[in-house]
PAZA-677771 format. One record per atom (N, C-alpha, C): x, z, y; residue in three letters. Coordinates in steps of 0.001 Angstrom, whole numbers, plus 500000, padded with zeros to 6 digits. Atoms other than C-alpha are relative to their C-alpha. Example, Ala and Ser with C-alpha at 12.3 -4.5 7.8 and 13.67 -1.06 7.14 Angstrom:
2
500890500000498810ala512300507800495500ala500900500000501200ala499180499940498810ser513670507140498940ser499230500730501090ser
This chain:
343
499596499786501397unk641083157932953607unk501044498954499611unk498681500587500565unk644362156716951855unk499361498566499555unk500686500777500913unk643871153181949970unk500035500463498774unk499932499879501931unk645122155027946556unk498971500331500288unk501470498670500021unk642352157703947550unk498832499028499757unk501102501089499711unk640039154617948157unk499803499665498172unk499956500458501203unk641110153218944577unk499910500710499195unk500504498794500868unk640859156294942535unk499246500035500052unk501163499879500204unk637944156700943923unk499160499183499107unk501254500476500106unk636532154055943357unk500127499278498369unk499752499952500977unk638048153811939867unk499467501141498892unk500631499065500370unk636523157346938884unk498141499086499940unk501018500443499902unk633331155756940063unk499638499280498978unk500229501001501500unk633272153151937289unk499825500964498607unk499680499170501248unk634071155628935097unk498762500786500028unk501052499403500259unk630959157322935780unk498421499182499785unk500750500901499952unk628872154444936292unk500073499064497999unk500163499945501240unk630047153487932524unk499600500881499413unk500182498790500613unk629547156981931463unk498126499577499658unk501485499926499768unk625809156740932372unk499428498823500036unk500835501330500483unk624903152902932389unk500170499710499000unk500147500483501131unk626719152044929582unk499949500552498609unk499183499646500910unk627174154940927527unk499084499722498466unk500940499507501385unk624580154961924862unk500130498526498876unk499376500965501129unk625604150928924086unk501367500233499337unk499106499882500585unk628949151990924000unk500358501162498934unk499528498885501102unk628724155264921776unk499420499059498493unk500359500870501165unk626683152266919510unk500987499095499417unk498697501069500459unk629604150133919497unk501308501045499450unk498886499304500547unk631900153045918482unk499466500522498427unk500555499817501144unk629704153919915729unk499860499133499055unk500008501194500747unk629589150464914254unk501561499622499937unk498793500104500423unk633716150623914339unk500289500628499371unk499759499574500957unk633814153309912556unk499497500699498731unk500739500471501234unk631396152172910122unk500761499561498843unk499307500518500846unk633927150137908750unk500673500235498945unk499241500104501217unk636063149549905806unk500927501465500367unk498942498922500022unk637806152859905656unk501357499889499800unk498849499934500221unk640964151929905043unk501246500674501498unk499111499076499143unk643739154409906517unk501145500074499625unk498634499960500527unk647284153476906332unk500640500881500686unk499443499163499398unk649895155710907135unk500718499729501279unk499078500199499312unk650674154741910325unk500344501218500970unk499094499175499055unk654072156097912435unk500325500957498502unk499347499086501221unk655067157675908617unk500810499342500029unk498527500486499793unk657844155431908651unk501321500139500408unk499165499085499346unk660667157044909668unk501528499422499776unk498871500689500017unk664370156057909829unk500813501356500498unk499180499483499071unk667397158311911056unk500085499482501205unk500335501101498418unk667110157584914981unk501728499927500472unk498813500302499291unk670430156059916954unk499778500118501756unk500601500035498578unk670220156417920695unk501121498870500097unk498368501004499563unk672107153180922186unk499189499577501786unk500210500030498922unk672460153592925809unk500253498109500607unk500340500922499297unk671247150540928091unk501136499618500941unk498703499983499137unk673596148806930536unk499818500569501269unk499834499351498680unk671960150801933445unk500103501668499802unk499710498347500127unk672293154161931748unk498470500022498857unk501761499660500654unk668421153849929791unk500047500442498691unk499286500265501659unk668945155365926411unk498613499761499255unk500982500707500924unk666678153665923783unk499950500577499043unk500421499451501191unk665162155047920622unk500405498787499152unk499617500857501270unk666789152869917516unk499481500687498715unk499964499406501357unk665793153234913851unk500296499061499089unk499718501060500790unk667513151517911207unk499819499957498520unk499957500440501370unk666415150460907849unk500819499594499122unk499437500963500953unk669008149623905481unk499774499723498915unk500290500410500946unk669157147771902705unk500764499060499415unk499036500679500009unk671366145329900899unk499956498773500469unk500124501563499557unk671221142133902424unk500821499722501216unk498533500983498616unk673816139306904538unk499055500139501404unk500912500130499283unk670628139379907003unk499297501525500676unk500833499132499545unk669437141915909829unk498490499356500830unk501413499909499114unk665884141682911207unk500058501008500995unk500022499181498463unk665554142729914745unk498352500032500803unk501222499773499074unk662209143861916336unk499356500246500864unk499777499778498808unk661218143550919196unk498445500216500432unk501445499737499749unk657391145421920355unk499368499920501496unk500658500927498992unk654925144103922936unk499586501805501285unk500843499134498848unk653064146270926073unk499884500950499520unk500835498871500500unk652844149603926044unk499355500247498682unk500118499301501366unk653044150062922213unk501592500552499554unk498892499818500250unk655828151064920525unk500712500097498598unk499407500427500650unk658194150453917313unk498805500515498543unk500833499710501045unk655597151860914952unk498620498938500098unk501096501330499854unk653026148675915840unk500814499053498652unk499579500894501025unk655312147024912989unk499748500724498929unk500109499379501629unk654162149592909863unk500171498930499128unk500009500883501187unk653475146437907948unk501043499390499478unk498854500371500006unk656360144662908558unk501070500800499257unk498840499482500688unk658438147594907886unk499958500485498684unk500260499599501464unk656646148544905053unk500340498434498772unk499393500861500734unk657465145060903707unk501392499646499484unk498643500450499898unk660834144539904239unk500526501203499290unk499487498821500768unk661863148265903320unk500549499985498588unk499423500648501316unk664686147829900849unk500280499069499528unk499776501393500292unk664744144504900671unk500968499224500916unk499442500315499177unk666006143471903995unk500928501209501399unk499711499222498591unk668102145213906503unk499253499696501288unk500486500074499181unk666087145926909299unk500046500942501635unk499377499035498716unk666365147340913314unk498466500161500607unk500903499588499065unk663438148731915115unk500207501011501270unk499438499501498499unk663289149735919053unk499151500348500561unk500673500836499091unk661464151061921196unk500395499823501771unk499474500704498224unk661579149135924883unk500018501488500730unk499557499595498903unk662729150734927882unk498541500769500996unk500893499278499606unk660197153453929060unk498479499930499253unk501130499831501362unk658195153312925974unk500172500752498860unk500048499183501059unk657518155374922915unk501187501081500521unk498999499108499246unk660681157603922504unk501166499627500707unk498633500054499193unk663241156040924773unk499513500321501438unk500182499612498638unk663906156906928186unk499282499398500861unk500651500410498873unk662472156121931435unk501022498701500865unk499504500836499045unk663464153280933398unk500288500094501322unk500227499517498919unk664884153384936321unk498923498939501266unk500915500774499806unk663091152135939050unk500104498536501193unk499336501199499432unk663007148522939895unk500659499118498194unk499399500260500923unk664465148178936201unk498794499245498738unk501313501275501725unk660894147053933866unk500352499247500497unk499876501031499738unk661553143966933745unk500404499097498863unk499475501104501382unk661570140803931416unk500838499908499665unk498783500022500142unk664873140317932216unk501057501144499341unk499121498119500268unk666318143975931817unk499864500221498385unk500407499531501054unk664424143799928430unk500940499328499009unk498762500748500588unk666851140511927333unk501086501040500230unk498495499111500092unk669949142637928304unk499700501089498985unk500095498427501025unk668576145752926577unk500345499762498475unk499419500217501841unk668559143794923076unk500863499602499621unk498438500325500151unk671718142383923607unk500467501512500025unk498924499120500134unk673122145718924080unk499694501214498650unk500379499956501288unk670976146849920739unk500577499223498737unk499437501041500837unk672273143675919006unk501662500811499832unk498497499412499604unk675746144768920071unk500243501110499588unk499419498674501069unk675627148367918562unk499823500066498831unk500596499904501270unk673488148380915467unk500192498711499188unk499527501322500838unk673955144836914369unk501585499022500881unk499080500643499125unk677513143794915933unk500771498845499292unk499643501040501018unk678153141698912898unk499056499341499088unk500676500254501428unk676637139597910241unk498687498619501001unk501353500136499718unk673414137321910731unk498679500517500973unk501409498777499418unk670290138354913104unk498973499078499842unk501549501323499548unk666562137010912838unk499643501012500793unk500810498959498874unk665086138014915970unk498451499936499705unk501579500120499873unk660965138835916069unk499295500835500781unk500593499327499305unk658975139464918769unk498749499992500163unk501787500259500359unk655442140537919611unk499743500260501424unk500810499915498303unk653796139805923076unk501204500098500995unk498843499583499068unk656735141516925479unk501155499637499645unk499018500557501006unk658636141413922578unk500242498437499762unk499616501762499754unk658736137390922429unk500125499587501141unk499316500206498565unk659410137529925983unk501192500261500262unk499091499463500183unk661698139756925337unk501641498850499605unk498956500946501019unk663859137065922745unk500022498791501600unk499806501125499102unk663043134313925421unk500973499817501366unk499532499891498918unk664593136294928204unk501888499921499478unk498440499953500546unk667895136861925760unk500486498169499758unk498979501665500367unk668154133041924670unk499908499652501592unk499536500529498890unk668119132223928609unk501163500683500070unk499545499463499152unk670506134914929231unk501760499599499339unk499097500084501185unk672765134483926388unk499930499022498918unk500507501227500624unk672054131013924908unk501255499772498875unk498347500336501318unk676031131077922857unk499299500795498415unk500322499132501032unk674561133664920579unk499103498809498982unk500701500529501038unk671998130998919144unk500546499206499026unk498949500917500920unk673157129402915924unk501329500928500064unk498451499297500669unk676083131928915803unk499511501117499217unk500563498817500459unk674731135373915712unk498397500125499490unk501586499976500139unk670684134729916002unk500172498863499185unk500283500854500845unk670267132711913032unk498072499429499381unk501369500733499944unk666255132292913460unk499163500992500814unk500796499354498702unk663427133622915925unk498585499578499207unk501760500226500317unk659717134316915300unk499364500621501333unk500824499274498717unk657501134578918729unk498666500594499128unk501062499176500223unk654427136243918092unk499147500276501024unk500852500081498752unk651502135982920290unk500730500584501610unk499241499968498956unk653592135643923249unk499744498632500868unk500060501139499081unk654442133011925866unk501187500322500468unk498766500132499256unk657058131952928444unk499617500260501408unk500371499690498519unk655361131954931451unk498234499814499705unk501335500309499893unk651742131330933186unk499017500837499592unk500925498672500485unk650130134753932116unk498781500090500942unk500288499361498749unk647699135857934095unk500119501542499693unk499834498661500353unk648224139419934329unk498999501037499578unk501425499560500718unk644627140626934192unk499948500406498393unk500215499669501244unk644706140090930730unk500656500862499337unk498643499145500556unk647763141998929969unk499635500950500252unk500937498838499715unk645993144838931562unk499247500906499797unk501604499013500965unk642609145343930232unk500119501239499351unk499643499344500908unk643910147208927173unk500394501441500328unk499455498961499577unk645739149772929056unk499263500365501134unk501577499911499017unk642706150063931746unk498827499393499653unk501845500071500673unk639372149914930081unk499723499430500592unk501157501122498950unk637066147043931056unk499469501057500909unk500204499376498787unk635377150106933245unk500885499764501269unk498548500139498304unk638416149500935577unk500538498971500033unk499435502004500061unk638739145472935166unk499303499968501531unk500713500357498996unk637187145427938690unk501774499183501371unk498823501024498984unk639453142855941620unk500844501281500416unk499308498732499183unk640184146262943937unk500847500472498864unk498877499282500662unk642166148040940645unk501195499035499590unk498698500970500810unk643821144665939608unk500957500074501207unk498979500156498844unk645034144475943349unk500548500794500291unk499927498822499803unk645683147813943481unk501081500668499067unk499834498395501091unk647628149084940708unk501586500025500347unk499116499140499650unk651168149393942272unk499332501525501269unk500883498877499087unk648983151677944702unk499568500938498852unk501043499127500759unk647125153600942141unk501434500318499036unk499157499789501225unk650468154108940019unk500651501112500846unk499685498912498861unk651411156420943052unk499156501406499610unk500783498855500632unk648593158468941586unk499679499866498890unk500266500341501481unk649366157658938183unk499393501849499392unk500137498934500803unk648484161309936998unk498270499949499979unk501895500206500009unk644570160544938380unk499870499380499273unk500445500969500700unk644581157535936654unk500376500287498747unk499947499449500994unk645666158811933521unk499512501024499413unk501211499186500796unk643119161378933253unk498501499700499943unk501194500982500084unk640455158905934072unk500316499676498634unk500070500515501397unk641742157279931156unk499509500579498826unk500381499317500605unk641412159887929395unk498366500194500076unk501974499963499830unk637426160610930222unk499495498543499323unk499965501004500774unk637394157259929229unk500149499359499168unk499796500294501617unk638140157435925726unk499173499262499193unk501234500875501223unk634977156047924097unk499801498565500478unk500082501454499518unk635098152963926417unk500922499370499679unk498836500812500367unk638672152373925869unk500105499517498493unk499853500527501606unk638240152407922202unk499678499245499450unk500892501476500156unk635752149778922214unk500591498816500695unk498876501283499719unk637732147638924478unk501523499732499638unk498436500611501347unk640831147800922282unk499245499229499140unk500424499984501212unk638600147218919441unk499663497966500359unk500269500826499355unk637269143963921475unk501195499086500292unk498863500855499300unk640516142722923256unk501287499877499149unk498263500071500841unk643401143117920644unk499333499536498560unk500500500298501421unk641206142157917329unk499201498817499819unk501117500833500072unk639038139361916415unk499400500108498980unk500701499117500447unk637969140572913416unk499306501164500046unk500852498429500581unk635965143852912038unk501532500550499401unk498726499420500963unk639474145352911199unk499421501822499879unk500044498841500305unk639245148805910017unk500181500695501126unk499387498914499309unk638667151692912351unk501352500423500451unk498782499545499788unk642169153082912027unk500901498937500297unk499192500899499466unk643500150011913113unk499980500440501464unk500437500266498987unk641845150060915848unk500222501136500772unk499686498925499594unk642187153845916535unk501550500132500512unk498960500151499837unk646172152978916115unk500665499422501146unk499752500747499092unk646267150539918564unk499996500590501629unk500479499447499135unk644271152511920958unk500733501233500424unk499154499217499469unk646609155492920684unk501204499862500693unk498698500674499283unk649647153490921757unk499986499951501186unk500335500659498828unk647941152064924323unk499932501535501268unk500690498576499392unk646462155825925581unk501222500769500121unk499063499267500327unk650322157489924946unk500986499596500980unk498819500410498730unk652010154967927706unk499475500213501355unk500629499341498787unk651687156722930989unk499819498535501006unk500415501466498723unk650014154233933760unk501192499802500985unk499343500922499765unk653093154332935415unk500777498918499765unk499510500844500652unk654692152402933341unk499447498888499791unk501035501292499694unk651902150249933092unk500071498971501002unk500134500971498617unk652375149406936573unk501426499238500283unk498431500332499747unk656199149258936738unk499820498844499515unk499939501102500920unk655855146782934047unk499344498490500306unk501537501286499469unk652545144371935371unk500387499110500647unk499792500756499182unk654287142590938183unk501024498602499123unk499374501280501064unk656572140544935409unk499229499349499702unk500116501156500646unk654150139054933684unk499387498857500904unk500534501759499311unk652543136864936515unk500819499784500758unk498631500753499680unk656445136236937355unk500600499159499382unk498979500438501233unk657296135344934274unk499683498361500364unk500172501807499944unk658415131326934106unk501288499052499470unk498535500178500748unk660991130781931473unk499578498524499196unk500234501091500968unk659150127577929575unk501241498928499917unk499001501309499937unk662407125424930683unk501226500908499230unk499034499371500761unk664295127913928701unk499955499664498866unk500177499416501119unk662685128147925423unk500391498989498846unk499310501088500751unk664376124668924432unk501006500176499090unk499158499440500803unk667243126754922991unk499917499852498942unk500509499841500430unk665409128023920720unk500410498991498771unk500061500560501126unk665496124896918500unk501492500082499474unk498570500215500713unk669060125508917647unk500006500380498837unk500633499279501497unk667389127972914815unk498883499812499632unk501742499718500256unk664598128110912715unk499354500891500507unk500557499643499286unk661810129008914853unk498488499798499684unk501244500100500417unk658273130028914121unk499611500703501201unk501246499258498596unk655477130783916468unk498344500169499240unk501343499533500586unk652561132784915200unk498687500885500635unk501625499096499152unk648981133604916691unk498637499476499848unk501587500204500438unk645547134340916290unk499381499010501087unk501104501044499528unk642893131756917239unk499152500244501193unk500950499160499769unk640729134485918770unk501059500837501179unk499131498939499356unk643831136318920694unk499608499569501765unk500592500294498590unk642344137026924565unk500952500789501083unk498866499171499102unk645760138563925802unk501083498580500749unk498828501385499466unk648339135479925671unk499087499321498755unk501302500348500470unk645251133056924128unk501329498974499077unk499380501075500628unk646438130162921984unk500774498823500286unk499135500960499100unk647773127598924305unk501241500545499798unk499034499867500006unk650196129383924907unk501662499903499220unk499640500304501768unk651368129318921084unk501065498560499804unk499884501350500221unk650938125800921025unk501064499213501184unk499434500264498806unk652849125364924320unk501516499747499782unk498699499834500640unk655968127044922911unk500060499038499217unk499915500806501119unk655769125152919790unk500362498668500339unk500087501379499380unk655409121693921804unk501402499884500705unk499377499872499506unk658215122891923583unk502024500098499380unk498740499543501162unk660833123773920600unk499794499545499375unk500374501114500553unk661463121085918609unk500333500571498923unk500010499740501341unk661346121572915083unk499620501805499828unk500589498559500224unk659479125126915404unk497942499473499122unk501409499673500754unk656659126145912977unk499099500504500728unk501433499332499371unk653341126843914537unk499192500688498579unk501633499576501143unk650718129225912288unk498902500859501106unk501465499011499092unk647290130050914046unk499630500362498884unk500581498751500707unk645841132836912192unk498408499793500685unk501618500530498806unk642107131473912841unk499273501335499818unk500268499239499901unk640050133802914185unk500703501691500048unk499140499314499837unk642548136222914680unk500539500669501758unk499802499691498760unk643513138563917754unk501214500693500424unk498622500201499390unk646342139601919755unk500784500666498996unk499481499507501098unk647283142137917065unk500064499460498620unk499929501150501503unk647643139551914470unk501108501197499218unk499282499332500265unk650610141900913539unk499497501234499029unk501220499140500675unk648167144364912200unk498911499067498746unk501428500605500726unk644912142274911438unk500944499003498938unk499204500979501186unk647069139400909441unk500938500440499527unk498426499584499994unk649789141298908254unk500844499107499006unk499220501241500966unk649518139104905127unk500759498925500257unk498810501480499333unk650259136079906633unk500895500202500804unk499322500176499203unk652284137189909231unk501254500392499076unk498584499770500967unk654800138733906367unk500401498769499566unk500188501101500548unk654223135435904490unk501029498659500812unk499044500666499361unk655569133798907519unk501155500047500036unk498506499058499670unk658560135881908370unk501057499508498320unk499507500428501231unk659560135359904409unk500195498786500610unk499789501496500121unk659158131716904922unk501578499908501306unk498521499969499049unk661479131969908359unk501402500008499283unk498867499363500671unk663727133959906689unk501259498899498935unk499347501089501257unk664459131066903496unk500469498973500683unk499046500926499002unk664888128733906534unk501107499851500291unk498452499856499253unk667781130373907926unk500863499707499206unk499106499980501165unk669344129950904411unk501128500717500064unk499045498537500167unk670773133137904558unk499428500839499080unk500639499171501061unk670222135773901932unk499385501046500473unk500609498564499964unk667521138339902305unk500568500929498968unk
């Protein structure tokens, strides 16, 4: 037997072995999420006229642009396997007030497929340069990224360090890092703890060969995955439909992509980069509680970029973006008055 065959298998297996050992805690733990506070925002109602702005290897990207009157664009940049609608809050803040750009990455939401060999940290810096370059080719930019997305910014100020202090006039990471991931964690989310086992972690350019199995496992696996979103991206009791939101993102990016993507982050090793950085005002914001890119990491950056704002969001999890939206707007404002540019 093949090794995928081996790993499917023995990835189905879990899946049944949760079904039947764990299911009756986990249909308890889905019932106590959506116990919660009912609140149901409209997310993915947000809508923009879309721009396609082709990539420098041919990749065309989904753009949507907010305008509004202001010297200042906001640029957004979204983490793993979610995609430009993980910012509702954000955009629901800014809307009208600030000109704003939302994207989503390179074989996510609606932009194209990557080619292959092309996920990549790096590929993701070029991509927003060549975003920057159509939709905002003038004026002010605050960059803000979340998870991939602040990898994303980190990979552009290595790549393109002139831009800081000219064009990028301030940066907000967002539960991110520079390097030192382990990849595991980056994972979970998009493979249910049922399939956290060594063989799938070692396995998953193998098993992405039979990404169509593994994506209907996932699927059977709906009530587990929902609980380990609910678990791994939150540290609060956030509302159901958060949590449901999160979980659809996660459930909507096909596993190959998952896999294309995985081998970056325990490559990634930019920390001797992120010195740039202090050329602008620079904030770094994350939950206390976040078990994706944990808090160190936060604090790492921060230690690293001199005159950057740190805010831990205590008790707070990787989706601070969501769960804090208050503060994380709160922040972004504050950034923003930094740059002493006009919103």
């Amino acid at each position: 037997m093949s090794a995928r065959r081996t790993l499917i298998g023995a990835t189905a297996t879990a899946v049944g072995l949760a079904a039947a050992g764990a299911g009756i805690g986990i249909a308890r733990q889905r019932r106590r999420i959506t116990r919660r506070t009912p609140e149901r925002p409209e997310f993915g109602s947000l809508r923009s006229d879309p721009v396609t702005v082709v990539a420098d290897d041919g990749t065309p990207l989904h753009v949507e642009v907010d305008d509004a009157d202001s010297d200042v664009t906001l640029v957004f940049c979204h983490g793993y396997a979610l995609n430009l609608d993980c910012w509702h809050f954000q955009r629901a803040h800014y809307r009208g007030r600030v000109r704003s750009v939302f994207y989503d990455q390179r074989s996510h939401g609606r932009s194209g497929r990557s080619p292959l060999g092309n996920a990549s940290i790096d590929q993701l810096g070029h991509d927003l340069r060549t975003v920057l370059d159509n939709v905002a080719p003038t004026g002010p930019v605050v960059l803000v990224g979340h998870s991939m997305g602040g990898m994303t910014i980190v990979a552009l100020a290595e790549q393109f360090p002139e831009l800081l202090g000219d064009r990028v006039v301030g940066v907000a990471l967002i539960s991110t890092t520079a390097g030192g991931l382990d990849p595991s964690r980056v994972l979970f989310p998009m493979v249910p703890g049922w399939a956290g086992t060594g063989a799938l972690q070692r396995g998953v350019a193998t098993l992405a060969r039979g990404h169509r199995a593994v994506d209907g496992l996932r699927r059977i696996g709906r009530g587990v995955a929902l609980v380990a979103t609910d678990q791994l991206a939150f540290g609060d009791d956030v509302p159901a439909s958060y949590v449901e939101f999160v979980d659809s993102m996660l459930a909507a990016t096909p596993f190959e992509v998952v896999a294309e993507f995985f081998p970056g982050f325990g490559d990634l090793d930019k920390f001797d980069h992120v010195g740039a950085l202090a050329k602008v005002p620079t904030t770094v914001i994350c939950g206390t509680d976040d078990k994706l890119t944990s808090i160190g990491h936060s604090r790492k950056l921060h230690s690293r970029i001199d005159g950057s704002e740190l805010l831990e969001c205590h008790g707070a999890g990787h989706m601070v973006i969501l769960e804090r939206h208050d503060e994380v707007d709160g922040e972004l404002d504050r950034l923003l008055g930094a740059t002493g540019v006009t919103a």
